[in-house]
C-alpha positions in Angstrom: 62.6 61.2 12.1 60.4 62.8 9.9 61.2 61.0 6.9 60.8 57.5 8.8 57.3 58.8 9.9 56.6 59.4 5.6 58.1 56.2 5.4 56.0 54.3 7.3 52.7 56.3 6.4 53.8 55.6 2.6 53.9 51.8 3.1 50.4 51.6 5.0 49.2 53.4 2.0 50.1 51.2 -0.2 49.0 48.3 1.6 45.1 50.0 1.6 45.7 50.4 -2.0 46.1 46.9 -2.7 43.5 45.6 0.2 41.2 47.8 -1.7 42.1 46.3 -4.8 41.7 42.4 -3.9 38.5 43.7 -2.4 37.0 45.3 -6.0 38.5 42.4 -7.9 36.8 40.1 -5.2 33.3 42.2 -6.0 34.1 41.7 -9.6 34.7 37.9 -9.5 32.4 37.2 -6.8 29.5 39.8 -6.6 26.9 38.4 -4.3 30.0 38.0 -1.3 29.9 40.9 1.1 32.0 39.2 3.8 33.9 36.2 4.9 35.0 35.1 8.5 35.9 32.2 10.0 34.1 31.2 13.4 36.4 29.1 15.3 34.1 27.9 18.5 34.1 24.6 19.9 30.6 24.6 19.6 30.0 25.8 16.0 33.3 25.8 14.0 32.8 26.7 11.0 33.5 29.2 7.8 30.7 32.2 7.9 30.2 34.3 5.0 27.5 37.2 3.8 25.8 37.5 0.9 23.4 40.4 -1.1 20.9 37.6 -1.4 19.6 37.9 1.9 20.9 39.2 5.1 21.8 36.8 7.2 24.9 34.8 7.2 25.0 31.1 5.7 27.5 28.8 7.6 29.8 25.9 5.7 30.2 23.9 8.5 32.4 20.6 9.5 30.7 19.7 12.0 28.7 15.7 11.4 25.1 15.3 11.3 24.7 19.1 9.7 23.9 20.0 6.1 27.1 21.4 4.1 25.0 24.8 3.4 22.0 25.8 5.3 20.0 27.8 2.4 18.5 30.8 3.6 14.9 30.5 4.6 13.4 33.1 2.4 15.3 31.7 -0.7 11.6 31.2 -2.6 9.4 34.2 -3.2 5.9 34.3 -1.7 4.5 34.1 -5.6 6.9 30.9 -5.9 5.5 29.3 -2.8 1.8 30.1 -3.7 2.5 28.5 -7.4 4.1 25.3 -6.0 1.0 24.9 -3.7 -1.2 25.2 -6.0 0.1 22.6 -8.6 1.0 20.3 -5.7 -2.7 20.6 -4.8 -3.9 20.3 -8.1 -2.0 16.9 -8.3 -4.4 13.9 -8.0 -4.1 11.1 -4.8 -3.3 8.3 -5.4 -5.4 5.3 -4.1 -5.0 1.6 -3.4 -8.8 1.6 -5.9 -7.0 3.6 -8.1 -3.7 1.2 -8.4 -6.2 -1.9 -8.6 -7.7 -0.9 -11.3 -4.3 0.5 -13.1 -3.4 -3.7 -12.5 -6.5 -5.2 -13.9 -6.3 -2.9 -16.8 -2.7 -3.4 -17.2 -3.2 -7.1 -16.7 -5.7 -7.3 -19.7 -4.0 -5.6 -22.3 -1.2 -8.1 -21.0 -3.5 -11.1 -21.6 -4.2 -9.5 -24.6 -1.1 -9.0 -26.3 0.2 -12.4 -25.0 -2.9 -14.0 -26.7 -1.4 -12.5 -30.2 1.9 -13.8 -29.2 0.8 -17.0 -29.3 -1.1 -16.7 -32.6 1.5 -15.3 -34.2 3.7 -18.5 -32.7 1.1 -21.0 -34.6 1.1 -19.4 -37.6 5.1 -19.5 -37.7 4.8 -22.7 -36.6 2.5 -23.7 -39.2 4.8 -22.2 -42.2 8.5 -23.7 -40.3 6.3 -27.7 -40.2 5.2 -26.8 -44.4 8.8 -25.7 -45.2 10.6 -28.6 -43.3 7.8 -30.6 -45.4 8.8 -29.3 -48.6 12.5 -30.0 -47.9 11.6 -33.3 -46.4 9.7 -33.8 -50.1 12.8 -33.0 -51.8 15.5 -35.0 -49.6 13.0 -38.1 -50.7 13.1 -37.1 -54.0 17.1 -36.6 -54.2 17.3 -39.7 -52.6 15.5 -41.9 -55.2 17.3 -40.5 -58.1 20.6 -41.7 -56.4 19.1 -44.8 -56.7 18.2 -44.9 -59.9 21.5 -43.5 -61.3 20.5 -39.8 -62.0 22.6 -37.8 -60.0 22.4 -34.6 -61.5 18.3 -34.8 -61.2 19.6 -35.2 -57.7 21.4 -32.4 -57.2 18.8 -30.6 -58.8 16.6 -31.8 -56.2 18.8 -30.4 -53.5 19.2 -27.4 -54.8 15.8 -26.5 -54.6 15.7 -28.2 -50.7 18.7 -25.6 -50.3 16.6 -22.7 -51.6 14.2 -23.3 -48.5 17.2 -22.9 -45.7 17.0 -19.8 -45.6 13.4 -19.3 -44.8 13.6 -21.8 -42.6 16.6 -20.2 -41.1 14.6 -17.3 -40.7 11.6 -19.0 -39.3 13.6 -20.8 -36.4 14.9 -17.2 -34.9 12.3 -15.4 -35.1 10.1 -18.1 -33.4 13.2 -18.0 -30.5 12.4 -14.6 -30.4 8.8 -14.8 -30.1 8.8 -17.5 -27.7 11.6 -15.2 -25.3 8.8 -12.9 -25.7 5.7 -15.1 -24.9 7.8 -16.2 -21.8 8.3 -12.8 -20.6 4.5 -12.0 -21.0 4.1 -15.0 -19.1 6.4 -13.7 -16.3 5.1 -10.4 -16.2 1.3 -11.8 -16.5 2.1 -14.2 -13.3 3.6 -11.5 -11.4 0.7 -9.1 -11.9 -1.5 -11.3 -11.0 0.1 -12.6 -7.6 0.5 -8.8 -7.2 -3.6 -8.1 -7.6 -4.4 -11.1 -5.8 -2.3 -9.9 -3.2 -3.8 -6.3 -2.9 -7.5 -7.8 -3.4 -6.9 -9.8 -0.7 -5.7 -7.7 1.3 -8.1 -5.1 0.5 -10.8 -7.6 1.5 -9.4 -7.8 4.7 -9.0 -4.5 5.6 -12.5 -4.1 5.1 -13.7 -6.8 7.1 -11.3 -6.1 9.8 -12.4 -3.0 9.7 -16.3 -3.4 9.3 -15.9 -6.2 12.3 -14.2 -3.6 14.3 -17.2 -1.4 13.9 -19.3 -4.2 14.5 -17.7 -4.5 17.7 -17.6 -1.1 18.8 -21.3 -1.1 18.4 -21.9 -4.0 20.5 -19.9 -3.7 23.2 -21.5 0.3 23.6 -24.6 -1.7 23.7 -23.0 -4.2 26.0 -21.0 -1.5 28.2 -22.1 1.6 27.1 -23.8 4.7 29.0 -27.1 4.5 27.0 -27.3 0.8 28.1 -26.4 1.1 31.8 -29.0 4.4 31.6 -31.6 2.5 30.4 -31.3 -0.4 32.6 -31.3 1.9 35.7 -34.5 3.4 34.0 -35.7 -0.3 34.0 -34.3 -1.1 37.7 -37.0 2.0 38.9 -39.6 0.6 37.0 -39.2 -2.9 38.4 -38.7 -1.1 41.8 -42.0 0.5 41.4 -43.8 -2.2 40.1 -42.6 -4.0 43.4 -43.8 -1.7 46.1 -47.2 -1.5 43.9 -47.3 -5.2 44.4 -46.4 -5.2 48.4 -49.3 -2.2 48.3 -51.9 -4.6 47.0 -51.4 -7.1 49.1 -50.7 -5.1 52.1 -54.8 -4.0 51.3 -55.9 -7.6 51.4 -54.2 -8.7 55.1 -56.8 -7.3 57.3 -59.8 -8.3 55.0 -62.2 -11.3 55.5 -61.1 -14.0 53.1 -65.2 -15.3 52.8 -66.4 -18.6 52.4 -65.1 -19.0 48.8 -61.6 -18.3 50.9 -62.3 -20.8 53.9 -63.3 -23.4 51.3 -60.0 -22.6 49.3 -58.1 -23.2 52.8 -59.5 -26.3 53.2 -59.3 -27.9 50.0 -55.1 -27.0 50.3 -55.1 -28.4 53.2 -56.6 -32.0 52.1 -54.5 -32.5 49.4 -51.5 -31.6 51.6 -53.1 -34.7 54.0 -53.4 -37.2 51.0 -50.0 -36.3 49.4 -48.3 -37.2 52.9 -50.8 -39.6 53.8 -49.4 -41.2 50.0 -45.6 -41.0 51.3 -46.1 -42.8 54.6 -47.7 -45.6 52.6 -44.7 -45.7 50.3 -42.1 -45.7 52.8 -43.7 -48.8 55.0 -44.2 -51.3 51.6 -42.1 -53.8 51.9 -38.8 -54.2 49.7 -40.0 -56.5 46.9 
């Protein structure tokens, strides 16, 4: 009995012995891993393990939609996050002005260098028409010493028309090359400038959406607005003043004797009330022509 109970304890040392063991060569191999477990939860399955970074355990999780490792949240230091502020801060806006005028400038130099393409082009040109001249010159003169029985001044002649190919040669690809060139300023200038036409417009339109917006703002708070509606209520009391002021004076002038200028005015209304009708009666009783 007692030598099954050494036994036993004997084999559970061991086993601590080498647990122990994977565990240091684990430290060794891995030093920042304190612990590993596995979390096997419907809701958030997933391998756990600790760190000496930071305290808290990060998750490797299977789960879709989630990041494979959720970095700790203290992962920068406070002087870290302070530096990147500032040179984020210290980095300049950019602006639609700013980009505009990167294009025009851009444009120019393109204009620019597209300009001495094309110089360049004539002045190869210019030296490819001489050559083929030259070699022309000599074909001519090859050709008339065939025909007057002097080959070898012929051949002569050739030669030297021979001595020109390669120049020409030479002249031919690199105008290719030039003109390849010239045609992709030429792409580049169009597409610049359909680009800054684009943006200009736009930019104008902006603007005067933008300045007829305020435009309309300001005119319908006159139109609508409490400063308008205040002073027309001012105005309304003044015009309701100005009436019972009005009723007031002539209320004063009922009871008064009107005069003899007044009976005189009376009268006079009243003939030219009689004539006016006395005027219609005759109009009505002339006979229909």
């Amino acid at each position: 009995m007692v030598e099954g109970v050494m036994g036993f304890l004997f084999v559970i040392f061991w086993l601590w012995v080498v647990i122990a063991g994977f565990k240091s060569v684990g430290r060794r191999l891995f030093g920042f891993v304190t612990g590993v477990w596995v979390d096997r939860d419907e809701g958030a399955r997933g391998i756990y393990y600790q760190t000496q970074l930071y305290q808290g355990p990060t998750v490797v999780t299977n789960q879709p939609g989630t990041a494979l490792i959720d970095a700790p949240a203290d992962i920068w230091s406070p002087a870290e996050r302070r530096s990147f502020g500032r040179k984020l801060a210290a980095m300049p806006a950019v602006s639609a002005d700013a980009v505009v005028g990167e294009m025009q400038r851009e444009l120019t130099k393109l204009i620019r260098n597209a300009g001495d393409v094309d110089k360049n082009l004539a002045k190869w040109r210019g030296e490819l028409h001489r050559i083929e001249a030259a070699q022309a010159d000599w074909h001519g003169r090859a050709a008339l010493a065939v025909d007057k029985g002097r080959d070898a001044l012929a051949k002569a002649a050739l030669a030297e028309k021979a001595k020109l190919d390669p120049r020409a040669d030479g002249l031919r690809a690199d105008i290719g090359r030039m003109e390849e060139l010239g045609r992709g300023y030429a792409r580049d200038i169009g597409a610049l400038e359909a680009k800054l036409s684009e943006s200009m417009r736009r930019k104008v339109l902006a603007e005067t959406r933008l300045e007829g917006a305020e435009d309309s703002v300001r005119a319908r708070e006159l139109v609508f607005g409490e400063r308008t509606a205040s002073a027309f209520s001012d105005l309304e009391h003044v015009e309701r003043a100005a009436d019972l002021a009005e009723g007031h004076a002539e209320a004063l002038t009922l009871g008064s004797n009107p005069g003899l200028a007044g009976e005189f005015a009376a009268l006079e209304k009243q003939d030219a009330l009689d004539r006016e009708l006395a005027a219609l009666k005759a109009e009505r009783q002339r006979p229909a022509a």
